[in-house]
DRENDO-1510 file (C-alpha; in Angstrom, 1 decimal, always signed):
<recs>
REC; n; res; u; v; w
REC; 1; UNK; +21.3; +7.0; -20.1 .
REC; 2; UNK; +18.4; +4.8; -20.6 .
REC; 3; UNK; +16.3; +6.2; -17.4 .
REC; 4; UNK; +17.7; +9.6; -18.4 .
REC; 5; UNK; +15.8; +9.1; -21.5 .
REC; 6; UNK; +12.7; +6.2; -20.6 .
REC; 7; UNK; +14.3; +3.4; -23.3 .
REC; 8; UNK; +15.5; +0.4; -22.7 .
REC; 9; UNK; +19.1; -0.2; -22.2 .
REC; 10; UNK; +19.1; -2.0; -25.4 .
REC; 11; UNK; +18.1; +1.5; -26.9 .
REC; 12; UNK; +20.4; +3.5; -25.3 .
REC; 13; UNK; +23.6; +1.0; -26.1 .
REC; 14; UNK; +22.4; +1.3; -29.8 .
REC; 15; UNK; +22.3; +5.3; -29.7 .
REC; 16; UNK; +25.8; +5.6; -28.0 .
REC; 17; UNK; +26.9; +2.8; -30.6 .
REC; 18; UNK; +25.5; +5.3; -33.6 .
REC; 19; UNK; +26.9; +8.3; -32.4 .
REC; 20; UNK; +30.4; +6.6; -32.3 .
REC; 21; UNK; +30.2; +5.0; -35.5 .
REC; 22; UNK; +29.9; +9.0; -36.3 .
REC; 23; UNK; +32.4; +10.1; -34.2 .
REC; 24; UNK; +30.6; +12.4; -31.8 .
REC; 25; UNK; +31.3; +9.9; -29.0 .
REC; 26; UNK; +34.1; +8.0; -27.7 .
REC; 27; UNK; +34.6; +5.8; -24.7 .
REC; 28; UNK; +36.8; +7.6; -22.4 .
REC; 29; UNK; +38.5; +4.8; -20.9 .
REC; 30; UNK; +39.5; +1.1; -21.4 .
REC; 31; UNK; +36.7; -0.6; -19.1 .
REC; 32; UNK; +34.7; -3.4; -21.2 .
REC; 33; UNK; +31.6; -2.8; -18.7 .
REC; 34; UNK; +30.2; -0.1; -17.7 .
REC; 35; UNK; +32.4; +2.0; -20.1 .
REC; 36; UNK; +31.7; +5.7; -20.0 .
REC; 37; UNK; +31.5; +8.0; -23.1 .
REC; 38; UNK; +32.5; +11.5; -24.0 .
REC; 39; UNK; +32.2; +13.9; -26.7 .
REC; 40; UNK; +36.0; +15.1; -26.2 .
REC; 41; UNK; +36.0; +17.8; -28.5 .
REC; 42; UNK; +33.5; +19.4; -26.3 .
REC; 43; UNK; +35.2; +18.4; -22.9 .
REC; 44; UNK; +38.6; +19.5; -24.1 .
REC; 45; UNK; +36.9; +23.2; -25.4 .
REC; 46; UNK; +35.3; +23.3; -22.0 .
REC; 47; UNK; +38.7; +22.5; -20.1 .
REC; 48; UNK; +40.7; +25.4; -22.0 .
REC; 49; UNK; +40.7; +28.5; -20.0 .
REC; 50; UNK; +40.1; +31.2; -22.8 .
REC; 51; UNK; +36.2; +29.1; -23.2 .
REC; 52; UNK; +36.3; +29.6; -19.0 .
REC; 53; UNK; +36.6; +33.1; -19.1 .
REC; 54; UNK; +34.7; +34.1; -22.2 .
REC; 55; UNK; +32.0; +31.7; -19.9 .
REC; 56; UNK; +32.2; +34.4; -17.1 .
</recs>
């Protein structure tokens, strides 16, 4: 995320930290490095087939 963006890695930790305190992200797994987030409530709308075909 942080070359995505151009901040440091610092930055980016503290964003994804904010945004879970909020509850838009959540990690999606139970690594302690490199631990990968996920808004779910937008992956799980995504992965339901009524979204897929309205999509199309």
């Amino acid at each position: 995320m942080s070359i995505a963006f151009g901040v440091t890695h610092a930055w980016a930790m503290r964003l994804i930290e904010r945004l879970a305190q909020e509850g838009v992200l959540s990690p999606l797994g139970q690594a302690r490095r490199n631990r990968l987030y996920g808004a779910r409530e937008i992956l799980q709308a995504l992965e339901e087939p009524s979204y897929a075909e309205e999509a199309y």
